[in-house]
C-alpha positions in Angstrom: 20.5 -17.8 11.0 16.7 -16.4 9.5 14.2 -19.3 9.6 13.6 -19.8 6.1 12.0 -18.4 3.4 13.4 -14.9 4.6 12.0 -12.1 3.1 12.9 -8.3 3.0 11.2 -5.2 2.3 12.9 -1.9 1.5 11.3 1.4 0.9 12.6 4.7 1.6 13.8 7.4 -1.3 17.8 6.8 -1.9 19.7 3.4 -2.7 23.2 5.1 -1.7 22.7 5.0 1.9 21.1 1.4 1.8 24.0 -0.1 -0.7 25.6 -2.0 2.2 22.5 -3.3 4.2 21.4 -4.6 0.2 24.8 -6.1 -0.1 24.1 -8.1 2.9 20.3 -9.2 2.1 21.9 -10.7 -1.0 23.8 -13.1 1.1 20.6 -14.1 3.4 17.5 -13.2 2.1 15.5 -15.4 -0.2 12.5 -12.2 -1.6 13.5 -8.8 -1.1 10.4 -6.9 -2.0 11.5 -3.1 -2.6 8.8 -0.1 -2.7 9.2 3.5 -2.1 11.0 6.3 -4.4 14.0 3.9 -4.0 12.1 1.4 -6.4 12.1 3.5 -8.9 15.7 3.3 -9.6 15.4 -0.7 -9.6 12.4 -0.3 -12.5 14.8 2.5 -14.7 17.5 -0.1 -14.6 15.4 -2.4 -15.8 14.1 0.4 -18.5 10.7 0.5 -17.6 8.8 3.6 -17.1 8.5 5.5 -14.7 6.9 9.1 -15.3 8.9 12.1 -13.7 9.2 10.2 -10.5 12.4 10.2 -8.1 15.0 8.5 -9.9 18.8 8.5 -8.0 20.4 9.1 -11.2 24.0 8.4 -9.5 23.0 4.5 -8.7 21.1 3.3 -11.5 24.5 1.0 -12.2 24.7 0.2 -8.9 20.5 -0.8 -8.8 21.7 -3.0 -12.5 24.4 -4.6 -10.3 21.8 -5.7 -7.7 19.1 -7.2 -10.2 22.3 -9.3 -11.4 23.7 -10.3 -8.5 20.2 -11.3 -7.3 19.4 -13.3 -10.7 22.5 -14.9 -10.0 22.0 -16.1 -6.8 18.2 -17.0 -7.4 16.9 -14.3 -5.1 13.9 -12.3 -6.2 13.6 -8.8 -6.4 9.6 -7.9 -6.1 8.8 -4.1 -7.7 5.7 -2.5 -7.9 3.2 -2.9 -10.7 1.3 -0.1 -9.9 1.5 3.0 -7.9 -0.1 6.1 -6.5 1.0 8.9 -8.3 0.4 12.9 -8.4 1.7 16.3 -9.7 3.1 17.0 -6.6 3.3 16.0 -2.9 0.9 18.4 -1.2 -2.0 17.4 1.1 -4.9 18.7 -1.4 -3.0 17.3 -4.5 -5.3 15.1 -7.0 -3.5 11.8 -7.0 -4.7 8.4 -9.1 -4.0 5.0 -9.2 -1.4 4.1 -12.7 0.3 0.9 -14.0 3.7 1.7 -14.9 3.6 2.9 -18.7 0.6 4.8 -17.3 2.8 7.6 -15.8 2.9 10.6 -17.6 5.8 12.9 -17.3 4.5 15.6 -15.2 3.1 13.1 -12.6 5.2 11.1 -9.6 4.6 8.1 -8.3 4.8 8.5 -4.0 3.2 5.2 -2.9 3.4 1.7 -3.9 -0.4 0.7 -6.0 -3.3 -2.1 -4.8 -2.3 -4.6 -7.1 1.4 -4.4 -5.5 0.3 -4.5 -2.1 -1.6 -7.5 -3.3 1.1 -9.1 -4.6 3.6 -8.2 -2.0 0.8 -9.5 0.8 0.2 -12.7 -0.9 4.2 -12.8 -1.6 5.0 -12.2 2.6 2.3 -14.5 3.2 5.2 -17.7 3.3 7.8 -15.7 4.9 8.8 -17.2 8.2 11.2 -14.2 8.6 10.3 -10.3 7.8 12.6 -7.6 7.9 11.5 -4.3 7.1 13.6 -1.1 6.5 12.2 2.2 4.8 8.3 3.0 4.4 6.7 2.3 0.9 5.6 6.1 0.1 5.4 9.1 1.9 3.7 8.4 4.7 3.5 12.1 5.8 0.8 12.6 3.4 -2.5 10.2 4.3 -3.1 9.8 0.3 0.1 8.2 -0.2 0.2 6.3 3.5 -2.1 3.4 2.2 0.8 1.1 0.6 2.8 1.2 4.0 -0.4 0.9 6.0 -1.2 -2.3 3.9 2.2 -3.7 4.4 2.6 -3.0 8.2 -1.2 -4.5 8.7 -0.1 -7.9 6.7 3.4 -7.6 8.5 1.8 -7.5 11.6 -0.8 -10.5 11.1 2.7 -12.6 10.5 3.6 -11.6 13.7 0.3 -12.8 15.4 0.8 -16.5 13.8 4.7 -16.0 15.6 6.7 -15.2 12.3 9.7 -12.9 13.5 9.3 -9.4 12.3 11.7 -7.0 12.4 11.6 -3.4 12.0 14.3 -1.3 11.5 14.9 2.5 10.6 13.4 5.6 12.2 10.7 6.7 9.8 9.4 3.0 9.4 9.1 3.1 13.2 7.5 6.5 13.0 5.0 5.2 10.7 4.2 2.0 12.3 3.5 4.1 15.7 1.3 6.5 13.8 -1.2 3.8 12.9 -1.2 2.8 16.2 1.0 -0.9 15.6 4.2 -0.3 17.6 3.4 -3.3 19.5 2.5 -5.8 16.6 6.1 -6.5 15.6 8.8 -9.0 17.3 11.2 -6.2 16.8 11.4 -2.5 16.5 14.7 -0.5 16.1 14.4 3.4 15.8 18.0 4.3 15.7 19.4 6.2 13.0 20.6 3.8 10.0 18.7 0.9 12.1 
């Protein structure tokens, strides 16, 4: 029983082996805020644009059936606005900050923008309950770690003014330890499909 308004925030890259941990945030959550290469299934769904970046092709029915079921229900589904995107993913690789329709087709978007980790902030900023499963980009890389860092920081200031936070999933957990936050969080699970 989450103390109310429950909010969740999913990242990580494929839908297909979060399907069943959505199904059940639609029965609880009230905001599910979702960032990472996984959102960009959710925006395709909804035909917006979304450059040449990480789409999972196989679920984009499955992401339609989640807006809908999530309309119906009168929970919101937060995307990003704006991301961080590149030509590729290596360390040296020239990224820049794009709204949406910005994204040209060679580029991919591998973090979540400042304006959407504004508006996710300023969105988690009522939650009385925070559960957080996937990191928002790929954290591996420090130019696309900034989103997740963002998050985890405004995650963690919850947890100060004694809002449950929960973490859950290995590379969220890896993340989280790299910037040095492991203990800013009511809970921390690290086991595989946490």
């Amino acid at each position: 029983e989450p103390e109310k308004p429950y909010m969740v925030i999913l990242g990580g890259s494929k839908i297909s082996g979060k399907i069943e941990l959505i199904d059940n945030f639609l029965q609880k959550a009230d905001t599910i805020l979702i960032g990472g290469a996984m959102a960009f299934t959710f925006l395709k769904a909804q035909g917006k644009s979304v450059g040449g970046s990480l789409v999972d092709e196989a679920n984009l029915e499955v992401a339609q059936k989640i807006l809908k079921t999530a309309k119906d229900k009168n929970i919101k589904i937060e995307l990003p606005v704006d991301v961080v995107c590149a030509a590729g993913m290596d360390e040296d690789t020239s990224w820049r900050v794009a709204y949406l329709d910005e994204i040209k087709s060679s580029e991919k978007g591998f973090d979540i923008g400042p304006e959407t980790c504004m508006n996710f902030e300023m969105i988690l900023s009522t939650a009385k309950t925070v559960v957080w499963n996937g990191p928002l980009g790929v954290t591996e890389i420090q130019s696309f770690a900034t989103g997740t860092q963002a998050i985890a920081s405004a995650v963690k200031n919850l947890t100060d003014q004694g809002i449950t936070t929960i973490i859950g999933g290995g590379d969220t957990a890896a993340a989280i330890e790299e910037m040095g936050f492991s203990d800013g969080y009511s809970h921390i699970s690290t086991g595989g499909g946490a």
